[in-house]
C-alpha positions in Angstrom: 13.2 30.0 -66.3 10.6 27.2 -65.8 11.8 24.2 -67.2 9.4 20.9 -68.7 9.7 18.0 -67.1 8.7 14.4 -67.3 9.5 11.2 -67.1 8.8 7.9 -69.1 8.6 4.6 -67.3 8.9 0.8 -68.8 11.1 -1.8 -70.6 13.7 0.5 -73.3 16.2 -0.6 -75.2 18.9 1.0 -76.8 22.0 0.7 -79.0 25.1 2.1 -77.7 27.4 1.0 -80.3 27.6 -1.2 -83.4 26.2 -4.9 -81.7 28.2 -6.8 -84.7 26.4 -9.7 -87.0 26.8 -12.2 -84.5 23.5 -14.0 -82.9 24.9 -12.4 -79.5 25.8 -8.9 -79.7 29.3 -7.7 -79.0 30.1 -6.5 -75.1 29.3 -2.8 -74.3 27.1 -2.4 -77.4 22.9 -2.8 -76.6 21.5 -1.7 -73.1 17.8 -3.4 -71.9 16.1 -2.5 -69.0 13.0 -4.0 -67.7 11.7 -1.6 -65.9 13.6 1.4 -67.1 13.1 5.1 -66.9 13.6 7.8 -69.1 14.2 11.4 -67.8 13.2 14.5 -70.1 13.9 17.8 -69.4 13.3 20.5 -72.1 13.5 18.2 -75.0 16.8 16.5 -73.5 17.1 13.2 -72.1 18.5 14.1 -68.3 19.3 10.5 -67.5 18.6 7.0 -68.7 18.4 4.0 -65.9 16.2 1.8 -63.8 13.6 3.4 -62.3 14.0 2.8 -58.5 17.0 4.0 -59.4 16.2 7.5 -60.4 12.9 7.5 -58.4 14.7 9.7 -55.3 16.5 11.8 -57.9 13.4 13.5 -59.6 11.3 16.2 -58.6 8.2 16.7 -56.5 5.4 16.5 -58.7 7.2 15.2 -61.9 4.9 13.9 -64.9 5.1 10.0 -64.9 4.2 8.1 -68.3 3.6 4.7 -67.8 4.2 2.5 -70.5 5.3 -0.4 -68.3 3.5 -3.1 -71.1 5.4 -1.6 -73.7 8.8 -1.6 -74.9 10.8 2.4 -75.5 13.6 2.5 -78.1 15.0 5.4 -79.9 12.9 6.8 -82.5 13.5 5.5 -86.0 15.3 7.1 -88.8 14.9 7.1 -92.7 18.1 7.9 -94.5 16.3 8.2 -98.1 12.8 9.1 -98.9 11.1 11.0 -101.0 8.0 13.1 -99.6 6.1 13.8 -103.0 6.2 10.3 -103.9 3.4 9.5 -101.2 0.2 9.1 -103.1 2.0 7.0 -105.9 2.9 3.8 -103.8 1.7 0.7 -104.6 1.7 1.4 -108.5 1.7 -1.1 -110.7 4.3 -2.6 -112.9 7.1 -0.7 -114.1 11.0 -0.7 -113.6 12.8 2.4 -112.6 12.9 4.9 -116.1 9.2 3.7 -117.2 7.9 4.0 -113.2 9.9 7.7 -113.2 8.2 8.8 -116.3 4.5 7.6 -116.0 4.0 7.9 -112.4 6.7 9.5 -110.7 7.2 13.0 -112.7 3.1 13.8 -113.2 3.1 13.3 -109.5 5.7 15.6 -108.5 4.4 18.7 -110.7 0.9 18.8 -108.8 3.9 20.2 -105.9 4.3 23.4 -107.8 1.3 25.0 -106.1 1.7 26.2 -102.2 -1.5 24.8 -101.1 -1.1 21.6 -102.3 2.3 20.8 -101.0 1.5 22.0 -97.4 -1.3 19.6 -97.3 1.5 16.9 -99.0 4.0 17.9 -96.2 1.4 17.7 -93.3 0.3 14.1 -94.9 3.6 13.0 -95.3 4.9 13.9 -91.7 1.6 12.5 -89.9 2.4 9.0 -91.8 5.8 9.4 -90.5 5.1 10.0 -87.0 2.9 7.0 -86.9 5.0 4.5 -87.9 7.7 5.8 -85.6 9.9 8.0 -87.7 11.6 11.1 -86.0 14.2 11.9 -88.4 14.5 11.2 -92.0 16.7 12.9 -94.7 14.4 13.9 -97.6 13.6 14.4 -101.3 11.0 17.5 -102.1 10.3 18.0 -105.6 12.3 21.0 -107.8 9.8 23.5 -106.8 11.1 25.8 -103.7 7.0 26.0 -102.4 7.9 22.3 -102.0 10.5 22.7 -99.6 9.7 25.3 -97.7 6.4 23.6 -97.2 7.8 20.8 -95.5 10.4 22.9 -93.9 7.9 25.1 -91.8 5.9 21.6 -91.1 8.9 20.2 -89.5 9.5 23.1 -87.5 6.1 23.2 -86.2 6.2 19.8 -84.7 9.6 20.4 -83.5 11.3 17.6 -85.7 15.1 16.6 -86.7 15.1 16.5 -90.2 17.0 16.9 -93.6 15.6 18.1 -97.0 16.6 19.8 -100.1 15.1 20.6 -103.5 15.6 18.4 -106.1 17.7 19.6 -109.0 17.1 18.7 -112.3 17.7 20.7 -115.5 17.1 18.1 -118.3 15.8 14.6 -119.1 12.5 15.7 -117.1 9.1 17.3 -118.0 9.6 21.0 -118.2 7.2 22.1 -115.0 10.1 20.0 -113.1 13.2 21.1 -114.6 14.7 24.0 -113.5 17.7 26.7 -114.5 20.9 25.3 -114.8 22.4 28.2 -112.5 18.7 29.1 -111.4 18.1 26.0 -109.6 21.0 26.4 -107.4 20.2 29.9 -106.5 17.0 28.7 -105.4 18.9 25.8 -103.4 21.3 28.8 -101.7 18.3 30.4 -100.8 16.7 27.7 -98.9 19.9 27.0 -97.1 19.5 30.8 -95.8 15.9 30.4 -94.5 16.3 26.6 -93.4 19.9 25.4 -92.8 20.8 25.2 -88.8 17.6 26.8 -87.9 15.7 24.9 -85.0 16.5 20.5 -85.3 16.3 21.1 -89.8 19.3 20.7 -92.1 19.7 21.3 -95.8 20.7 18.2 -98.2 21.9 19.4 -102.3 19.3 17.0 -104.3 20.6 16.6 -107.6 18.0 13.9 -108.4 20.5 11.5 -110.3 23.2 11.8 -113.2 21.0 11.7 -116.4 18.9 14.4 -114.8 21.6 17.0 -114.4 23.9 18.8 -117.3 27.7 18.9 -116.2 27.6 22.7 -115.3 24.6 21.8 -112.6 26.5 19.3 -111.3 29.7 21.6 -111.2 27.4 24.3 -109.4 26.5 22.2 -107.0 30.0 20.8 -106.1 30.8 24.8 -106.0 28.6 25.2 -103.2 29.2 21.9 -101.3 33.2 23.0 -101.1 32.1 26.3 -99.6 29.7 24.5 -96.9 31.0 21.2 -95.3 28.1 21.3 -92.9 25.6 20.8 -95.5 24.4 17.6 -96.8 24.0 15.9 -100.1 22.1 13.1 -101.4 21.4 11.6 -104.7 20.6 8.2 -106.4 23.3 5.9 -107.4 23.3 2.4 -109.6 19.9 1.1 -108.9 18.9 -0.5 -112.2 20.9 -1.5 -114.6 19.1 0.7 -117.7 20.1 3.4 -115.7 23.7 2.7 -115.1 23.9 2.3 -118.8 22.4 5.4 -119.8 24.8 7.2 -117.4 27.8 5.3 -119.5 25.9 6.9 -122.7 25.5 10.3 -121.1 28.8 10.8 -119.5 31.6 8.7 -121.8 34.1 10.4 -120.3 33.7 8.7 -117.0 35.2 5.7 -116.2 31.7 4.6 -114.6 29.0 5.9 -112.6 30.4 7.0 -109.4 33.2 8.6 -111.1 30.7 11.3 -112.9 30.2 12.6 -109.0 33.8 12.2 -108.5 34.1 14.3 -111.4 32.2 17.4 -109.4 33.3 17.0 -105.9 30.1 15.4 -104.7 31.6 12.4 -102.7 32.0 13.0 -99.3 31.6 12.2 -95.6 27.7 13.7 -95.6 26.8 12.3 -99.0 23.9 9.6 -99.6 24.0 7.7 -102.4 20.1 6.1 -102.4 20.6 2.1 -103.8 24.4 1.5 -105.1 23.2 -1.8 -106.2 25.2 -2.2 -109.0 29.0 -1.9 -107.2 31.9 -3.4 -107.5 34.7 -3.4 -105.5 36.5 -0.4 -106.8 33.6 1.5 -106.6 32.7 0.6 -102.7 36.1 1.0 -101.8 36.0 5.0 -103.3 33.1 5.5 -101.6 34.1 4.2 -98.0 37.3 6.0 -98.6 35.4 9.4 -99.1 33.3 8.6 -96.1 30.2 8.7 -97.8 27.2 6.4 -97.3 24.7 4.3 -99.2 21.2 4.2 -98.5 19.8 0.4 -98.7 16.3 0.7 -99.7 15.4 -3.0 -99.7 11.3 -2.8 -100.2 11.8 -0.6 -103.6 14.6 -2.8 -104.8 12.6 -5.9 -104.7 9.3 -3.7 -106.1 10.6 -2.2 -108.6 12.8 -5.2 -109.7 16.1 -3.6 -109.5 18.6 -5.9 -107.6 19.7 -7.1 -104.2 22.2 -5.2 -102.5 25.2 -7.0 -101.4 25.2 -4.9 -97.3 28.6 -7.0 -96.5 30.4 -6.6 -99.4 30.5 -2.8 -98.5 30.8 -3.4 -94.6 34.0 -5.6 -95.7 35.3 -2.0 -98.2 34.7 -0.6 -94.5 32.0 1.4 -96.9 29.2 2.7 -94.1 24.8 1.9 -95.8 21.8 3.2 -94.5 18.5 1.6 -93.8 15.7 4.0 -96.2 11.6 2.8 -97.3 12.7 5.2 -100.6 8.4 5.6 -101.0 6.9 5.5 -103.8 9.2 2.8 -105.4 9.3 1.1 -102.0 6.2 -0.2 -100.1 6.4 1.2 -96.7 6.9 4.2 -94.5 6.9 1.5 -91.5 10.5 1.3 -90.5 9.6 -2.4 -89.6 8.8 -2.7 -93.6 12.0 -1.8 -94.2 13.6 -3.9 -91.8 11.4 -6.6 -92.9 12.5 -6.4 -96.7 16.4 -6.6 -95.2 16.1 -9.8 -93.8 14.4 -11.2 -96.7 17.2 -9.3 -99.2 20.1 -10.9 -97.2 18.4 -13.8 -97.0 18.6 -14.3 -100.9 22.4 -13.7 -100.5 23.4 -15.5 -97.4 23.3 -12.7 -95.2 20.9 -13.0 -92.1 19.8 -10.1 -90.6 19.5 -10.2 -86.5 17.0 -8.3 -84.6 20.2 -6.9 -82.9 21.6 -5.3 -85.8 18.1 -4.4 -87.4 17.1 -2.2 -84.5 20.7 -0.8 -84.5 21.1 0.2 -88.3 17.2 2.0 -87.9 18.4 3.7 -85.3 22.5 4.2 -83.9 23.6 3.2 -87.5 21.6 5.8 -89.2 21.8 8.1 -86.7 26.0 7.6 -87.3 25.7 7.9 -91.3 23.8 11.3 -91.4 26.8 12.2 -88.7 23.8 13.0 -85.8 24.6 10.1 -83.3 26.2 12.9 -80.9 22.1 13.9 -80.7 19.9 11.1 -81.8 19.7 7.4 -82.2 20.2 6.2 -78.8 18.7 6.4 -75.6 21.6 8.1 -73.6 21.8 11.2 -71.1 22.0 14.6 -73.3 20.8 13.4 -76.7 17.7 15.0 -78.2 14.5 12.9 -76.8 13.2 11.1 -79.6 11.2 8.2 -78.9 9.3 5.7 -79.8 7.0 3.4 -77.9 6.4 -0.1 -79.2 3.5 -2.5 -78.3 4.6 -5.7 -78.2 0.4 -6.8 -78.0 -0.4 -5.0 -81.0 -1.6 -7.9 -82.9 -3.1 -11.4 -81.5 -0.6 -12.7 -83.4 2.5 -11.1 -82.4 1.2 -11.6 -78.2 1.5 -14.8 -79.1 4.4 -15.3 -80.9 6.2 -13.5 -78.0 4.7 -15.6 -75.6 6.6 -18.4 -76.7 10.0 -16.1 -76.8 13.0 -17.2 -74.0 15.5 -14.3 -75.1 16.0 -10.8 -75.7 17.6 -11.6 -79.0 14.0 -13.9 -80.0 11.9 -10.9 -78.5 13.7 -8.1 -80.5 13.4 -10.7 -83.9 10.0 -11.6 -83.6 9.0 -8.5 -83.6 11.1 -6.8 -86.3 9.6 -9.2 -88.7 6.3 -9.0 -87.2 6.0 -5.6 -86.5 4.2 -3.0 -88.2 2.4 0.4 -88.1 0.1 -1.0 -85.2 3.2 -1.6 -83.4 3.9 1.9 -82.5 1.8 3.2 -79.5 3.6 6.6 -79.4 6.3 8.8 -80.4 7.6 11.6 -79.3 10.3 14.3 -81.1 12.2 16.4 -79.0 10.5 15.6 -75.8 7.0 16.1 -76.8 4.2 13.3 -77.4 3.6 13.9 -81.6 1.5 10.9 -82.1 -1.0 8.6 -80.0 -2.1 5.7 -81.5 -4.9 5.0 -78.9 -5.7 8.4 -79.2 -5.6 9.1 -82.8 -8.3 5.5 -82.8 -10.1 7.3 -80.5 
């Protein structure tokens, strides 16, 4: 069998374990090369390491991809976003209910028709790929066209990702509520067609609480016993109205995360998008379920909904999630996101090093959607995801890095800097899925 070779050349740098929240990163934990090479072979990286010292290993003829005035890192992951919320970014004015009913809802029923959400999922993925994004774990909208739509675009390209089909069966305009028991049929139908087929996974979407009766809920707890490969994801205390409307819904919980509790929905491959509003108790049941909340820090401060307290649940040993959320947040760009972090934990004390941004978009995502055996670091036998950043992308940022000394000043500078210019190139699974120069071109 005739296997596809090639190999990319230049700085990389990767996270090979959690580098702390130190200024210096802990021993053992980030790998830098400056003149590094990575070694593909059929989507797989073959081997990681300088180049002169892999030059005599690799074959005659190999393809060499010289990106020696850039800097290689894994390809970034989103841990929350939701795909049909693309052409309402960047709307004005509302906190989370008013901005779900007079933006987000009308938006999502135009996904009911086939031709329209392939054209959304096509859209959606390009914007992903250009700001760097190989992986993300998804919302569609309730409609199954929705999914399947972005399903079959991710497999085209060759992508990691996770999606489901949002399930919602009250509290919601009726072209987007489903069938109690009808919209989980539909869900166990997806998982048939989709689940474990190429680099795609299945996530249950049961939007949030208010949105789902008890006996949806129940169902979908039914088939998340029956399936502990498949994912989950939902939304969790973002804005205060919200948490107390779940206290009006469900007064036989004790508090939010308890109506989940309630159904079996808390586990090690569950999201919860935001958990804002936490205390202690709650953190602590979550870490102790192994679940994870997604930090979504650009929609937070958009849409007015709090700062999230991201040591308070390291110290419940409670794992969190860098996400752009989209439309409530204001950027695909990984870099917005990690921009909006810094500026969150700013507010509370809590800097945020380049170390430990790059690491938590990559390794530390890649670790709370349980994929860092495959993706999220640059290290022999994971899946070749990659993206290539430009460090002279802007007249500004050349010069900022000009006046740079260290690593740990490089890899700052331009995680507050960066932005969708950044990103020269990615590649998924081996293959070059976006050019910037090219795509300018």
């Amino acid at each position: 069998m005739n296997t596809h070779q090639r190999l990319l050349r230049g700085p990389l740098f990767t996270c090979l374990g959690d580098p702390g929240e130190e200024a210096t990163p802990l021993p053992d934990t980030t790998r830098y090369l400056e003149d590094g090479a990575i070694w593909i072979v059929d989507g797989h990286i073959q081997a990681v390491d300088h180049f002169e010292t892999l030059a005599d290993r690799l074959p005659a003829g190999i393809e060499i991809v010289d990106y020696r005035d850039k800097l290689m890192m894994p390809g970034f992951i989103d841990s929350h976003v939701h795909y049909v919320q693309l052409d309402i970014m960047a709307s004005y004015g509302r906190q989370l209910l008013d901005w779900l009913n007079d933006y987000t809802f009308p938006a999502e029923c135009r996904f009911a028709d086939a031709a329209y959400a392939q054209a959304g999922a096509e859209r959606f993925l390009d914007e992903m790929l250009r700001v760097g994004t190989t992986t993300a774990q998804v919302f569609c909208s309730s409609h199954p066209v929705s999914v399947d739509s972005f399903f079959s675009a991710a497999q085209r390209r060759q992508l990691r990702m996770i999606a489901g089909k949002v399930l919602m069966d009250r509290h919601a305009p009726e072209a987007l509520t489903d069938d109690t028991l009808g919209g989980v049929r539909d869900s166990e139908r997806l998982i048939a067609d989709w689940h474990g087929r190429d680099r795609l996974s299945y996530t249950l979407t049961p939007r949030f609480a208010p949105t789902s009766t008890r006996e949806q809920l129940d169902a979908v707890g039914g088939v998340l016993r029956n399936a502990s490969d498949l994912y989950l994801q939902t939304h969790l205390s973002e804005n205060r109205g919200e948490v107390a409307w779940v206290a009006e819904l469900f007064p036989e919980s004790r508090d939010y995360l308890d109506v989940y509790e309630r159904y079996d929905l808390v586990g090690p491959r569950s999201t919860f998008a935001h958990g804002i509003h936490l205390n202690d108790d709650q953190r602590a049941r979550l870490a102790q379920r192994g679940a994870n909340v997604a930090f979504c820090p650009t929609s937070n401060l958009f849409l007015g909904s709090g700062l999230m307290d991201r040591l308070a649940c390291r110290d419940a040993g409670l794992a969190t999630s860098l996400a752009s959320d989209v439309g409530g947040g204001t950027s695909l760009s990984g870099f917005g996101t990690l921009q909006g972090a810094y500026q969150v934990g700013a507010l509370l004390g809590q800097a945020l090093t380049g170390w430990q941004g790059f690491y938590r978009l990559t390794l530390g995502n890649a670790r709370a959607l349980h994929l860092d055996d495959r993706i999220g670091s640059l290290q022999a036998g994971f899946e070749a995801d990659i993206v290539v950043l430009d460090p002279e992308s802007t007249p500004l940022m050349a010069r900022r890095l000009s006046q740079t000394k260290t690593l740990s000043e490089r890899l700052f500078a331009m995680m507050m800097l960066g932005d969708d210019r950044t990103v020269a190139a990615t590649w998924a699974n081996g293959r070059l899925v976006h050019d910037r120069d090219a795509v300018a071109a």
